[in-house]
Each structure stands twice: as structure tokens, then as C-alpha cells.
C-alpha positions as CSV (number, residue, x, y, z in Angstrom):
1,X,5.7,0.4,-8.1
2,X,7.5,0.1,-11.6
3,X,11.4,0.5,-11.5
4,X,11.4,4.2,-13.2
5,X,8.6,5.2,-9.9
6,X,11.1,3.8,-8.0
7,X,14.2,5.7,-8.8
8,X,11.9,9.2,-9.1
9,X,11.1,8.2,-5.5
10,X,14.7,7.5,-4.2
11,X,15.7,10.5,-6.5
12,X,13.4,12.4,-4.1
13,X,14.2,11.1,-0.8
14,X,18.3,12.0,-1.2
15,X,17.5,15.6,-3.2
16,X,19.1,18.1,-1.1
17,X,17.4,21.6,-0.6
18,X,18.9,24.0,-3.0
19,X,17.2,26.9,-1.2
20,X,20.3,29.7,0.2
21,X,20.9,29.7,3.4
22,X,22.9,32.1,5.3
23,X,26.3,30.5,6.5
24,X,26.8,28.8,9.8
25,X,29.8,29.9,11.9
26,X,30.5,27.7,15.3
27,X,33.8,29.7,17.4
28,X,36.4,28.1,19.0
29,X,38.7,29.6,21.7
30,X,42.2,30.8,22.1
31,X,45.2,28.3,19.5
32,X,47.3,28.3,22.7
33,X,44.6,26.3,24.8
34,X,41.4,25.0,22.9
35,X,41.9,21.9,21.6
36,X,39.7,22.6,18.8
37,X,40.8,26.1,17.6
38,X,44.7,24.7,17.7
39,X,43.4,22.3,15.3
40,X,42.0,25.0,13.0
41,X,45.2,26.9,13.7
42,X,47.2,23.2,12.5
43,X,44.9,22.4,9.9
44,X,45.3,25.9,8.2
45,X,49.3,26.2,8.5
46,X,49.1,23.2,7.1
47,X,47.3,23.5,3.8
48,X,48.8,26.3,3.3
49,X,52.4,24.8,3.3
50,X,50.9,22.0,1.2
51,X,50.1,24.1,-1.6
52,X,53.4,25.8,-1.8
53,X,54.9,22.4,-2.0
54,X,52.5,21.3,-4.6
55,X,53.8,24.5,-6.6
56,X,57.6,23.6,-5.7
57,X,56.3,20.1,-6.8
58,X,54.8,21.8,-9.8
59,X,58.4,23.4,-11.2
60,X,60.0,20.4,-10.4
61,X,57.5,18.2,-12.5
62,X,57.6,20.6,-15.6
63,X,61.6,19.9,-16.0
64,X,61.2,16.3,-15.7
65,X,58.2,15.7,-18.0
66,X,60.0,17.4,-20.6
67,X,63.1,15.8,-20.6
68,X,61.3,12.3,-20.2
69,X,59.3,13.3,-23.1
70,X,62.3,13.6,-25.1
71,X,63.4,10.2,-24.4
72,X,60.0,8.7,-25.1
73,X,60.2,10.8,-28.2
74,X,64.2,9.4,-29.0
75,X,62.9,5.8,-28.0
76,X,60.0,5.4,-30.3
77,X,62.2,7.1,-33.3
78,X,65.1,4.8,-32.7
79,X,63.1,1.1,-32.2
80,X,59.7,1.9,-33.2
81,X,58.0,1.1,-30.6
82,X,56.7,2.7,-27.4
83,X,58.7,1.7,-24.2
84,X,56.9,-0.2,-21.5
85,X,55.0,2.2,-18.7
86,X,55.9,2.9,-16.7
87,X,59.7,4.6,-17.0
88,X,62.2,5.8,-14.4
89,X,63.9,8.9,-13.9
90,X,67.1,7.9,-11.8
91,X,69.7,10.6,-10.4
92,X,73.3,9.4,-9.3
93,X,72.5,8.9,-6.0
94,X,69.9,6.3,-7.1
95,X,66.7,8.2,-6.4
96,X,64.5,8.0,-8.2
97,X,60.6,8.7,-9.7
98,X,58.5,6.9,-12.5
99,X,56.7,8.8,-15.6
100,X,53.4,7.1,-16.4
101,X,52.0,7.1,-19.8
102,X,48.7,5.8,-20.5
103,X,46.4,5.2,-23.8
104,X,43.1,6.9,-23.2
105,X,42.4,6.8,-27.2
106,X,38.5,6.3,-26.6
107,X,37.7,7.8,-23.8
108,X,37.7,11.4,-25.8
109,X,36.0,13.0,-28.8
110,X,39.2,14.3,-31.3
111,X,38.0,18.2,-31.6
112,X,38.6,19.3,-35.3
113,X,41.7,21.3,-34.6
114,X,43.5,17.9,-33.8
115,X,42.2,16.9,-36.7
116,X,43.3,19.5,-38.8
117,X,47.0,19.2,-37.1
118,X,46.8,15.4,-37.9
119,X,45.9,16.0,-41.8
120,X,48.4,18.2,-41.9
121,X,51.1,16.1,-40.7
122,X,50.1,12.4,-42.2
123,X,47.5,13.3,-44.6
124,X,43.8,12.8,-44.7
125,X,43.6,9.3,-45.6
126,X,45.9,8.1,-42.8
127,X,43.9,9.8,-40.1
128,X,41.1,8.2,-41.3
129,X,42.5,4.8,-40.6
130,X,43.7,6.5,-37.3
131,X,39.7,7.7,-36.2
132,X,36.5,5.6,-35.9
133,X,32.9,7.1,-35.1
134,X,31.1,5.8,-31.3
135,X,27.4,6.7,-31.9
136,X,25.3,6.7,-28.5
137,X,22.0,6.8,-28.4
138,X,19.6,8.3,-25.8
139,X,15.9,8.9,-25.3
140,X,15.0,12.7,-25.9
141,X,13.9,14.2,-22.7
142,X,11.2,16.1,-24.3
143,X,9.5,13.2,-25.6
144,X,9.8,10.9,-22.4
145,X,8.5,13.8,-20.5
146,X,4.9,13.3,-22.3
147,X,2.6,12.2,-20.6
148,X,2.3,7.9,-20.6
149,X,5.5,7.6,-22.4
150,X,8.0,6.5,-19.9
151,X,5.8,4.3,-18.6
152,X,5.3,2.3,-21.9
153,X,8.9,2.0,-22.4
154,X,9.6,1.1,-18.6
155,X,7.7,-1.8,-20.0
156,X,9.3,-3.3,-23.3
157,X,10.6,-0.2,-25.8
158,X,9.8,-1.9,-28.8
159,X,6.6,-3.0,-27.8
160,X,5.6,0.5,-26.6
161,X,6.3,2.5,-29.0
162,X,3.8,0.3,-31.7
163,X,1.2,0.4,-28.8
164,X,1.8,4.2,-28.3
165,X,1.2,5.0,-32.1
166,X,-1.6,3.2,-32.5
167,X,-3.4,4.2,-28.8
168,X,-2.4,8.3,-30.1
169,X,0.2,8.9,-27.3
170,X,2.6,9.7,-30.0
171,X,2.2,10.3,-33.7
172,X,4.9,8.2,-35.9
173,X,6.5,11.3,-36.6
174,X,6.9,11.9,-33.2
175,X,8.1,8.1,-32.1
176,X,10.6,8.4,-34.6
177,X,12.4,11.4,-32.7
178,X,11.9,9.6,-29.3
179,X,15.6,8.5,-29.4
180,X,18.5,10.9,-29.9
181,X,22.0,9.8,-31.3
182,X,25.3,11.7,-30.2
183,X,28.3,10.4,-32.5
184,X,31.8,11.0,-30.9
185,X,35.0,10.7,-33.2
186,X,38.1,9.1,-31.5
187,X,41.2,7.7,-32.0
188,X,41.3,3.9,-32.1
189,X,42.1,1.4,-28.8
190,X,45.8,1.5,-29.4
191,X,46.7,4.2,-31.5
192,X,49.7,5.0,-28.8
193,X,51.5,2.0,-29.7
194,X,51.6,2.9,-33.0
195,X,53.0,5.6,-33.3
196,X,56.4,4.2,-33.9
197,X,54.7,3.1,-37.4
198,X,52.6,5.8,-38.1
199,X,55.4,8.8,-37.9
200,X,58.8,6.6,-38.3
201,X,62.1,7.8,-36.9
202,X,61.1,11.3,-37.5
203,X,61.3,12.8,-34.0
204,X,59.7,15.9,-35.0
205,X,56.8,14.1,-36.7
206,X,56.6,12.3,-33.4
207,X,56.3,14.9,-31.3
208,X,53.7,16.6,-33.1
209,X,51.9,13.9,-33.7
210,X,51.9,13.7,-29.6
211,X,51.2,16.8,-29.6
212,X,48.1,16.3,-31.4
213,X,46.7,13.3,-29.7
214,X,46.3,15.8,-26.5
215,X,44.2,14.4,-23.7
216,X,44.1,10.8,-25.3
217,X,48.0,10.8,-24.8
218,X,48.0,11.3,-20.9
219,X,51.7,11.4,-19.1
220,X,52.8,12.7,-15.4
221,X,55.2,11.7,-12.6
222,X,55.3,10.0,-9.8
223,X,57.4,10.3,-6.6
């Protein structure tokens, strides 16, 4: 059995059925003597207090990410550089909770309103230096779905697509769209740490430019 049979037949053995079915209800007995229903009883009070405290939690987060974001902001303008993550947030009593910052420039595609906010605050030409293009490439579903392809390029890809052309299980034309591209623009491994050098002392500039980054500039607190 070639490896692509053998992951259709593993892929089969651990599908779940996707049919409806109607829901299953087991009943326990009274909170104030089943063990089982005082557990439900427990279990409920208990995520629901959790998720007022995770909304408490919430308020409490907002004020602090905002005025460590001014800092980070003040830092950068004043030495140029991005202070070391992660930071503290200490009260007078000496409690006291970190805010994390972390560089996830590649791991997202810029959308084009980022981009536009970036031209607009450094200018075309310096986001270009900013951005670089990931192309990934793929096999289009369509085409492996045909029959004898996937089994050609289970065995060597460059290989099978010469012997599919010339045996008529695809045309050239055909071969040639067997791989599809997808090409994702992002900011460059580092970018973060720049931005002391890319806005200056310009807080403003900063911020916007922080602003812009979005999901690539991730921040939040921690107890």
C-alpha cells in the first residue's frame, strides 16, 4: 500500500459520522444528595463565576494595556529601541503583573488597509523595505483528483508529470496548472525592533505605526 492509500485509509478509520443525531440526556438526582448532580450544580456555579471574573479581569486589563502601551511608546521614542519582554507593571505595595510583547511579523498576510496606513505614514518606498512576498505552493485539488494522478506523484513529482504527459493522463496544458501558488505579503522577521529607527522619537508616528502592524504586533498581560 503506497503512503497516500495509506493515509486515505487512516483518514477513513478516525472519520466521525457527521450524520445528526438527536441529543443524549443522562439525569442525575437531587444537588443536596447525589453526588453526581451536586457536581453539575458545582461545576455550573462555577463557570459562571469564572466568566464574570474573566470580564472583571477584562476591565482591569484594558487600563493597564493602555498605559503600558504608552510607556513602550515613550521608551522606544526616547532610546530607540524596543525594551526587553517582557515588562512589569508594579503598584506600591509591590504587586505586580508582566505585559508580554511578541514579534509575529511573518506569521500574517499585511491586508491592504495596513498598507495604505503604512504609505501614508512613511511613504511607499519605505514600506517596501518594510514587506517581503512568501509564495507557497500547492497541488490543485482538481487536478490530483483525476484519475492516476496522485499516484504518479506519490511516486517522484518530476518524474510523473513527464510520464503523465506523454502516457495522456494529462495534457501539458493541464500539467502546467497541476501546482497552485498562494503569495502572502508580510512584514519582515524583526520589523518590531525597528521601529525605534523606522518612526524616530515621534510618539505619534510610533503609535500609528503600531497601530498599523495589528495582529503582527501582539501584546497582553499577565498576572
Amino acid at each position: 500500500m503506497g503512503l497516500f492509500a495509506k493515509a486515505v485509509d487512516k483518514s477513513k478509520k478516525n472519520v466521525a459520522s457527521t450524520s445528526k443525531k438527536r441529543a443524549t440526556t443522562w439525569k442525575a438526582g437531587d444537588p443536596e444528595g447525589d453526588e453526581v448532580a451536586k457536581a453539575v450544580h458545582e461545576l455550573v456555579e462555577i463557570s459562571s463565576k469564572m466568566k464574570a471574573l474573566k470580564a472583571k479581569m477584562g476591565m482591569h486589563e484594558t487600563v493597564l494595556k493602555k498605559f503600558a502601551l504608552r510607556n513602550f511608546e515613550e521608551h522606544i521614542a526616547e532610546t530607540g529601541v524596543c525594551p526587553e519582554s517582557p515588562m512589569y507593571l508594579v503598584n506600591s505595595d509591590g504587586e505586580q503583573v508582566s505585559w508580554i510583547v511578541q514579534d509575529r511579523s511573518g506569521q500574517y498576510k499585511v491586508k491592504e488597509d495596513q498598507k495604505d496606513a503604512l504609505n501614508q505614514l512613511l511613504g511607499e518606498e519605505a514600506v517596501e523595505d518594510l514587506l517581503y512576498e512568501e509564495t507557497t505552493f500547492k497541488f490543485n485539488r482538481e487536478v490530483m483528483a483525476m484519475p492516476g494522478v496522485s499516484e504518479e506523484v506519490e511516486k517522484s513529482l518530476l518524474s510523473a508529470i513527464k510520464r503523465m504527459i506523454k502516457n495522456g493522463s494529462l495534457d501539458e496544458e493541464t500539467a502546467g496548472e497541476l501546482v497552485d501558488a498562494s503569495v502572502k505579503e508580510s512584514f519582515k522577521p524583526g520589523t518590531l525592533d525597528r521601529v525605534g529607527i523606522i518612526c524616530g522619537s515621534d510618539t505619534t508616528k510610533i503609535r500609528s505605526f503600531l497601530e498599523a502592524m495589528g495582529s503582527a504586533f501582539t501584546r497582553f498581560i499577565k498576572a
